[in-house]
C-alpha positions in Angstrom: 9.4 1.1 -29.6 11.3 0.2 -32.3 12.8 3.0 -34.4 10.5 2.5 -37.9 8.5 0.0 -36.4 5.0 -0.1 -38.7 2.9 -0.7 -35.6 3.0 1.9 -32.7 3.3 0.2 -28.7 0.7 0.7 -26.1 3.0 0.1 -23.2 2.5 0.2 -19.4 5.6 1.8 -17.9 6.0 2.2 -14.0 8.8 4.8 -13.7 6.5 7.5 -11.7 3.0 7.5 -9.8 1.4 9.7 -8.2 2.2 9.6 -4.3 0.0 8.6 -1.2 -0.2 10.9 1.0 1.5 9.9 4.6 -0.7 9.7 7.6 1.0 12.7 10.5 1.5 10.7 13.6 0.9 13.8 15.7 -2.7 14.8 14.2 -3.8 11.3 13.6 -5.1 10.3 17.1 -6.0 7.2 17.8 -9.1 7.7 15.4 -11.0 5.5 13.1 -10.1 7.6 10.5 -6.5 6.4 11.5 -7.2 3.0 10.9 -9.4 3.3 7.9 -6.6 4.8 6.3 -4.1 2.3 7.5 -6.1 -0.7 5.7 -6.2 1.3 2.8 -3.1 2.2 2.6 -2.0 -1.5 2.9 -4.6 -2.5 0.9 -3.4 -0.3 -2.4 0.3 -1.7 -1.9 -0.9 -5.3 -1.9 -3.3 -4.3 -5.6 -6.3 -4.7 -3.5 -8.3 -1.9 -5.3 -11.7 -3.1 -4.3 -10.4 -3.2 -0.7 -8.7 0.1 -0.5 -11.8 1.6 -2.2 -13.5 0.7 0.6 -11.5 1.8 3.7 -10.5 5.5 2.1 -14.1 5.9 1.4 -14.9 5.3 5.0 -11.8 7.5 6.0 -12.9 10.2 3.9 -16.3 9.7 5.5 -14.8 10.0 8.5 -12.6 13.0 8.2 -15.0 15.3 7.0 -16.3 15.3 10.3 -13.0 17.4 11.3 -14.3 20.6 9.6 -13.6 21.5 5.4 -10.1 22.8 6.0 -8.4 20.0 8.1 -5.1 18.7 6.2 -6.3 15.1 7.4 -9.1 16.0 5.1 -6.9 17.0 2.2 -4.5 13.4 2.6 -7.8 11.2 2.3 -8.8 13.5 -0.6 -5.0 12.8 -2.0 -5.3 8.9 -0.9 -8.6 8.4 -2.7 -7.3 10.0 -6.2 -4.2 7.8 -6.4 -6.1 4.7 -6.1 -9.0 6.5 -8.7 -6.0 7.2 -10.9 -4.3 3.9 -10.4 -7.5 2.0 -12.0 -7.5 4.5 -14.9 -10.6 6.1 -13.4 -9.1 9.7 -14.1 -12.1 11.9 -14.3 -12.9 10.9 -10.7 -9.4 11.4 -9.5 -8.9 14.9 -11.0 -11.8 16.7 -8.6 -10.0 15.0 -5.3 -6.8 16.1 -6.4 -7.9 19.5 -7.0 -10.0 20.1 -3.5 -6.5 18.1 -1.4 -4.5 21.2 -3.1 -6.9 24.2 -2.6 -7.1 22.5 1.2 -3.6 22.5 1.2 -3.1 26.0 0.0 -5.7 27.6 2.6 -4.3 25.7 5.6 -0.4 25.6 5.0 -0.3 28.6 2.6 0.6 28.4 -0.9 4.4 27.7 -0.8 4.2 24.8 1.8 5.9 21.2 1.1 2.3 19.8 1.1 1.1 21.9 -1.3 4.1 21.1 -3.8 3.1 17.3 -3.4 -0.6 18.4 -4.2 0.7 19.6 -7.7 3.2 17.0 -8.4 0.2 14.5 -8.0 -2.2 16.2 -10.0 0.3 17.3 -12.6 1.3 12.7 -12.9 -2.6 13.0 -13.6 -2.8 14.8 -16.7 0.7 13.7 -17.5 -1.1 10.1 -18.0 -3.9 11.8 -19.5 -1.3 13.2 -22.0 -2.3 16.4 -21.3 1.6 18.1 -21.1 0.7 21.6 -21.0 -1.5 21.5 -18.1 1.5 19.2 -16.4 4.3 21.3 -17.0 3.3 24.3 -14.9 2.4 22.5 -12.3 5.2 20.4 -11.8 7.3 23.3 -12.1 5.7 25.7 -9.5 6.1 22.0 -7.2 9.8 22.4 -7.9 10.0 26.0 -6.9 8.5 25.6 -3.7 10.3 22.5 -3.0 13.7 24.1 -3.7 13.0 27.2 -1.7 11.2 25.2 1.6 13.9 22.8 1.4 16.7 23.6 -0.2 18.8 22.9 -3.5 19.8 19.2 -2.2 16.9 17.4 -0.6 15.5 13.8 -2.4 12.2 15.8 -2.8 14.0 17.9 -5.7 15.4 15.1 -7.2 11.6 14.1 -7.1 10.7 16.8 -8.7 13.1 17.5 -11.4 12.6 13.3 -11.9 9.3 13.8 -13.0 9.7 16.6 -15.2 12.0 15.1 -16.9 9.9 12.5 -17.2 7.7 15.1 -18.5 9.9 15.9 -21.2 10.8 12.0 -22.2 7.1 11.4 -22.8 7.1 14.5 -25.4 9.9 13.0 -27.2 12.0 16.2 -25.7 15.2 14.2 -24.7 17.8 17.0 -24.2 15.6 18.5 -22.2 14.7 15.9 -20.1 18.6 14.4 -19.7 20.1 17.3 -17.9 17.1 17.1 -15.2 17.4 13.0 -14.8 21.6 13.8 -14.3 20.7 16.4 -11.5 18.2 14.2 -10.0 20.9 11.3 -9.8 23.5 14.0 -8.7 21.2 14.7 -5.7 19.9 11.1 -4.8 23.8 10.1 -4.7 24.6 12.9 -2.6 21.9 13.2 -0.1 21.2 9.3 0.2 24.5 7.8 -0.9 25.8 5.6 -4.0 23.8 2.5 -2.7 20.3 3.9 -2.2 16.9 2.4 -3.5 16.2 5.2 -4.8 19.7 5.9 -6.8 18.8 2.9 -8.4 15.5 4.7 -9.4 17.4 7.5 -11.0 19.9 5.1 -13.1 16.9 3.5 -14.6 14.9 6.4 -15.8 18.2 7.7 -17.5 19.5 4.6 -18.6 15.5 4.1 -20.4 15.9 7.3 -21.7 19.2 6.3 -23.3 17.3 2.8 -24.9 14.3 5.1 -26.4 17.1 7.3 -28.0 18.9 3.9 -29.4 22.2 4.9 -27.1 21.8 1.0 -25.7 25.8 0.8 -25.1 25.2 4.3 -22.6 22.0 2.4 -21.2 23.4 -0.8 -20.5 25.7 -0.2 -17.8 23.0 1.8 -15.9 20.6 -1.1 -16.2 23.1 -3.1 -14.7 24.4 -0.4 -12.0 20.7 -0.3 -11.0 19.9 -3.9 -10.7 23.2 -4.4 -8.8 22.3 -1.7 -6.0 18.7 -3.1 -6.2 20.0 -6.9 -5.2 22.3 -5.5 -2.6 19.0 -3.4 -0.8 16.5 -5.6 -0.7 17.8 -8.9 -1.6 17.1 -11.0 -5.3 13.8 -11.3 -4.9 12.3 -8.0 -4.6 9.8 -6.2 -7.0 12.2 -4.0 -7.5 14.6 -6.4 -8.6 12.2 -7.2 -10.8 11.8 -4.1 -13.0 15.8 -3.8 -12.9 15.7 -7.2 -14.6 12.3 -6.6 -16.8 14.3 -3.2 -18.2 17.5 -5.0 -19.2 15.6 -7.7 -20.7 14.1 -5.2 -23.2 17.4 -3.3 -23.9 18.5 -7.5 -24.9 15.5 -7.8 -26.8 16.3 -4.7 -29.0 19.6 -5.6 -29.7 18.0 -9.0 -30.8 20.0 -11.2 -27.9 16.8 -13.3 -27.4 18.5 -16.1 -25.4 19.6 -13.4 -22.8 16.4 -11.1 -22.7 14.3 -14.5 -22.2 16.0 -15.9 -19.7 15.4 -12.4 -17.4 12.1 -12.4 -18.7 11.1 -15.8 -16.8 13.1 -14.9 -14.0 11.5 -11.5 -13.7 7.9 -13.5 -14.0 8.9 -16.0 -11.1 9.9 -12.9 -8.8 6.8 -11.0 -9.4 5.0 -14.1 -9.0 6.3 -15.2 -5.6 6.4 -12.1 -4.3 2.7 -10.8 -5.1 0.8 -13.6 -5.8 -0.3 -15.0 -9.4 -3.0 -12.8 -10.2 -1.4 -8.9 -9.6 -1.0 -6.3 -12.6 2.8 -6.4 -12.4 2.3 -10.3 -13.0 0.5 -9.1 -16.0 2.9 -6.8 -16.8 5.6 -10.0 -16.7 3.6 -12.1 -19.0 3.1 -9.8 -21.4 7.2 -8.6 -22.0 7.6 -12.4 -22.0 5.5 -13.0 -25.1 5.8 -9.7 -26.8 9.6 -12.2 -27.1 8.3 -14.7 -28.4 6.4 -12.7 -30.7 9.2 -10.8 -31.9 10.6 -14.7 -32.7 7.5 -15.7 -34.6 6.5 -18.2 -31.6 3.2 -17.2 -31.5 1.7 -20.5 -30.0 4.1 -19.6 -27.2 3.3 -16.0 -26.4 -0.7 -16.5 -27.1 -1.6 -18.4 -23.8 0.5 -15.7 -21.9 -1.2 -12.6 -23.4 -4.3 -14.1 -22.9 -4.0 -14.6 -19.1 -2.7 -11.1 -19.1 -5.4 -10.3 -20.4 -7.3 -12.0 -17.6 -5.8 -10.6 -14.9 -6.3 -7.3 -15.7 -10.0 -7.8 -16.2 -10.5 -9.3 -13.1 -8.0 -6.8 -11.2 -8.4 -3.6 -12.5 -12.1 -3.9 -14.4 -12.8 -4.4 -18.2 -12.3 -0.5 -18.6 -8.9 0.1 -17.7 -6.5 1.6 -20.1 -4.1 -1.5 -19.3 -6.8 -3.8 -20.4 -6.4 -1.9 -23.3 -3.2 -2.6 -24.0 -3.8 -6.7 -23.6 -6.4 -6.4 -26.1 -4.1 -4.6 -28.3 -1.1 -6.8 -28.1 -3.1 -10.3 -28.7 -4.7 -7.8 -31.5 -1.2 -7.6 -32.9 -0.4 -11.2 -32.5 -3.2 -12.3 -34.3 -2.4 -10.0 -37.4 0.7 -11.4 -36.9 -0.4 -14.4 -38.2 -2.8 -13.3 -40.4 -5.8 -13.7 -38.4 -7.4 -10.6 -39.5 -11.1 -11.7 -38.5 -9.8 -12.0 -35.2 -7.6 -9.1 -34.7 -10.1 -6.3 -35.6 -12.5 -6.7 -32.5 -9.7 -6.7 -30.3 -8.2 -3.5 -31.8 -11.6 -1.8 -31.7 -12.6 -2.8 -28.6 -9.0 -1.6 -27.0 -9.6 1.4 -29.1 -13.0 2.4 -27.4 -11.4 1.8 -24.0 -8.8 3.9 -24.5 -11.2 7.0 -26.0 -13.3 6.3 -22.9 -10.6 6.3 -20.1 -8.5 8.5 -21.6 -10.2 11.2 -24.1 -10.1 11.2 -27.6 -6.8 13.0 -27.9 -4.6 11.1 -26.0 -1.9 9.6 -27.6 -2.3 5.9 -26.7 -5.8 6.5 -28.7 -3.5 7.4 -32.2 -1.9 4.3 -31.4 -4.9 2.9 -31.5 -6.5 4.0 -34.4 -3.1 3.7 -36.3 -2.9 -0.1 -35.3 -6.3 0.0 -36.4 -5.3 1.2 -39.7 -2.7 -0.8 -40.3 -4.9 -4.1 -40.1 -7.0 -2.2 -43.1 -4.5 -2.0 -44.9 -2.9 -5.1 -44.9 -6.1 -6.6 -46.2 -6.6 -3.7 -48.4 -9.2 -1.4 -47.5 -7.3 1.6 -47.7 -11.2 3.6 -47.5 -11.3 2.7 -44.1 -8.1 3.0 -43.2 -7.0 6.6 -44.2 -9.3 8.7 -41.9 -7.7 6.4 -39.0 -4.4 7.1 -40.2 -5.0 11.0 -40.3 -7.0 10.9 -37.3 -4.0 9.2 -35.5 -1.5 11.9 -36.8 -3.5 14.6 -36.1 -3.4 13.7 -32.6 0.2 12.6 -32.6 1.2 16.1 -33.2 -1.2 17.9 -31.2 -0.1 16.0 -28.1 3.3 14.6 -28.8 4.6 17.8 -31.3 5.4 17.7 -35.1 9.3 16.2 -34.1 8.2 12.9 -31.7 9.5 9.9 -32.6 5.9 8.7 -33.0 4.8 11.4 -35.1 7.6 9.9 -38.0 6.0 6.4 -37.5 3.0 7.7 -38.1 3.8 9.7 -40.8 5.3 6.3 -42.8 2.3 4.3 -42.0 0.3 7.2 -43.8 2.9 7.3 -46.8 2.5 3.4 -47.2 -1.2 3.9 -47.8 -0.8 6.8 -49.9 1.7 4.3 -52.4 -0.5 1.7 -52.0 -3.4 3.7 -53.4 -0.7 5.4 -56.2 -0.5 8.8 -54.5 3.6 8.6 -54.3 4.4 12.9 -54.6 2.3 12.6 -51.8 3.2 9.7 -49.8 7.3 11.6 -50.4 6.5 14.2 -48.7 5.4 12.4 -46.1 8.8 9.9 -45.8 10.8 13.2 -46.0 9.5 14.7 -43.2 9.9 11.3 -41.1 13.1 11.0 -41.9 13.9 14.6 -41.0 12.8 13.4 -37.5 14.5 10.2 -37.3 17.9 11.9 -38.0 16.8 14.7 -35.5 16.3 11.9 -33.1 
C-alpha cells in the first residue's frame, strides 16, 4: 500500500499457507485411502478444488474406518482443511484442524513434530481470519516443540519463526517481525545452503517487509537475490519465478519506474499462464498486478478488460463467495471511481464488502477496507451521512485487529479527518491528522 494512499488495498499475498499433510509410506499400505489421497493431493497442486474435494472426502471416508485415533485419520483431517481454507471456506476448516491436532496430541503425545504442524496450520487459519491473538500462541508453542524435537538448526524452525514473523508483519509490528525473518534466512542458508528454493523464500518475505516499510533500496537487492537463485533451481519458467518477478515488479511500480515494473508484469503473466493453464488463481493474481499498472497510469481502458477476466476466473475457480473474488470486485470498484463512474462502482464495493463479512467475520480487517473504500465513494459525491458511520466502523476495526500504531490505522484515520473538513468539523478532523502522522513517523 502506498504510504497516505486515500484508498486502503485488498491484496492477495502468497508468502505462507497452511501445509498438506504428507502421506507415511510405512502406514499407508497399499489402501484406497492411499490413493484417494494421492489424487487429491495432485489435484489441490494443479487448483482443482472441486476435484480434490472429492478424493479427500472419500479418503476421509475411508480412514475412519482405521479407528478415531489413527494419525492417517488426523492427515486426511489436516488435507481436507487446507483445501476448506484455500477456497476461503474457514468456518469448515477450523473444526478439521482442531480434531487432526487433538488426534495428534493423543497418539504422538503433545510435544511431537506432528503436533507442532497441527498448530502452525491452524494458527495460518486464524492468521487469515485476522484473528492475531488466537495465532500467536499457537505458533509459538509449534516453535517450542520444534526447537526441542529437532533442534536449534532444522528448516522446520526457520518454518516456524517464518510464520511468526509473518505474524508480526501483518500487525504492522516490523521490528518484531525482522529479527525472526533474519534467523529464519540464517537457518535456511545454513542447513540447505546459499542456493536453496527455499532461501529464496526467506529473501522475499524480508525483502517485502523492507518495501511495506518504504526501505525499497534494502528490498531491492533481495528481490533480485531471490529471483536469481529461483532461475538457477528450477529454470525461467517456474511459478516460482514468477512471484520473484511479480514482487520486483511492485517494488518498480512504487518507485514509479512503470516501463520496468510492466515489462515483469507481462512476463510474470506469460509464465503463470504457460505453466498452469489460462484459467488458475495465480493467473488471476497476474492480471490483476498488471492493471492495478495501468491504473496507477490512468490507462483505465487498458487495465478494465484484465480485472474483469480476473474477476472471472476467480468466480469460476474458487466460487462467487471467496474472499479473492472480493478483492476483484473491489479493484474494478476502484477503477471505476477512478473515472468517476460512481453508479457503477458502489455495487461492486458493496457486494465485495458482504463477501468479505461473510467469509471472513465482521472484524476482519480486509472488511475496514471495505467499508472505508466504501466511504470514500460517499464522499467524493458528497454524502458524507452515509459515509461517516463506514468510516468509524472501519477504524474501529482497524485498531481492534491491527492496533492503534498500524500503518492502516493512520490511513484510516486521514480518510476520517477529510470528512470531518469536508463537513467543517476541522479541531476535530486535527486531531485526527495528528495522530496519523504520529504513526507515519513511527513507521
Amino acid at each position: 500500500m502506498n504510504q497516505g494512499s486515500k484508498y486502503l488495498l485488498l491484496t492477495t499475498v502468497l508468502v505462507c499457507i497452511a501445509v498438506i499433510a504428507p502421506i507415511n509410506p510405512s502406514c499407508a499400505q497399499t489402501t484406497q485411502w492411499h490413493k484417494f489421497m494421492q489424487a487429491g493431493e495432485l489435484a489441490y497442486k494443479q487448483g482443482q478444488y472441486a476435484e480434490a474435494e472429492k478424493s479427500f472426502s472419500a479418503a476421509l471416508q475411508e480412514v475412519e474406518k482405521f479407528g478415531p485415533h489413527d494419525t492417517r485419520l488426523a492427515t486426511s483431517l489436516n488435507n481436507l482443511a487446507s483445501l476448506y481454507q484455500a477456497q476461503g471456506r474457514y468456518a469448515q476448516a477450523e473444526p478439521l484442524y482442531k480434531r487432526s491436532l487433538q488426534i495428534n496430541e493423543e497418539s504422538l503425545g503433545p510435544n511431537h513434530p506432528a503436533v507442532a504442524l497441527a498448530l502452525n496450520n491452524l494458527a495460518e487459519l486464524y492468521r487469515a481470519q485476522g484473528k492475531y491473538a488466537q495465532a500467536e500462541p499457537l505458533y509459538k508453542r509449534s516453535l517450542q516443540i520444534r526447537e526441542k524435537a529437532l533442534g536449534s538448526n532444522d528448516p522446520d524452525i526457520a518454518q516456524s519463526l517464518n510464520n511468526l514473523a509473518l505474524l508480526y508483519y501483518s500487525q504492522g509490528k516490523y521490528a518484531e517481525a525482522e529479527p525472526l525473518y533474519k534467523h529464519s534466512l540464517q537457518i535456511k542458508e545454513k542447513a540447505l545452503g546459499p542456493n536453496h528454493p527455499d532461501v529464496a523464500t526467506s529473501l522475499n518475505n524480508l525483502a517485502l517487509l523492507y518495501y511495506s516499510q518504504g526501505k525499497y533500496g534494502e528490498a531491492e537487492p533481495l528481490y533480485k537475490h531471490s529471483l536469481q537463485i529461483r532461475e538457477k533451481a528450477v529454470g525461467p519458467n517456474h511459478p516460482e519465478v514468477a512471484a520473484s518477478l511479480d514482487n520486483l515488479a511492485a517494488l518498480y511500480k512504487e518507485q514509479r519506474k512503470y516501463a520496468e515494473a510492466e515489462s515483469l508484469y507481462r512476463r510474470v503473466l506469460q509464465i503463470d499462464e504457460k505453466a498452469l493453464g489460462p484459467n488458475q488463481p495465480d493467473v488471476a493474481t497476474s492480471l490483476d498486478n498488471l492493471a492495478g499498472l495501468y491504473r496507477a497510469q490512468g490507462k483505465y481502458a487498458e487495465a478494465e478488460p484484465l480485472y474483469k477476466r480476473s474477476l472471472q476466473i476467480r468466480e469460476k475457480v474458487l466460487g462467487p463467495n471467496h474472499p479473492n473474488v472480493a478483492t476483484s470486485l473491489n479493484d474494478l470498484g476502484e477503477l471505476y471511481d477512478a473515472e468517476g463512474k460512481h453508479a457503477e462502482a458502489e455495487p461492486l464495493y458493496k457486494r465485495s464488502l458482504e463477501i468479505m463479512e461473510k467469509a471472513l467475520g465482521p472484524n476482519h480487517p480486509d472488511v475496514a477496507t471495505s467499508l472505508n473504500n466504501l466511504a470514500e465513494l460517499y464522499r467524493e459525491q458528497g454524502k458524507y451521512e452515509e459515509a461517516e458511520p463506514l468510516y468509524k466502523r472501519s477504524l474501529q476495526i482497524m485498531e481492534k485487529a491491527l492496533g492503534p500504531h498500524h500503518p492502516d490505522v493512520a490511513t484510516s484515520l486521514e480518510n476520517y479527518a477529510e470528512l470531518l473538513r469536508k463537513t467543517n468539523r476541522k479541531a476535530e478532523a486535527d486531531k485526527l491528522d495528528a495522530r496519523a502522522k504520529a504513526i507515519r513517523e513511527q513507521h
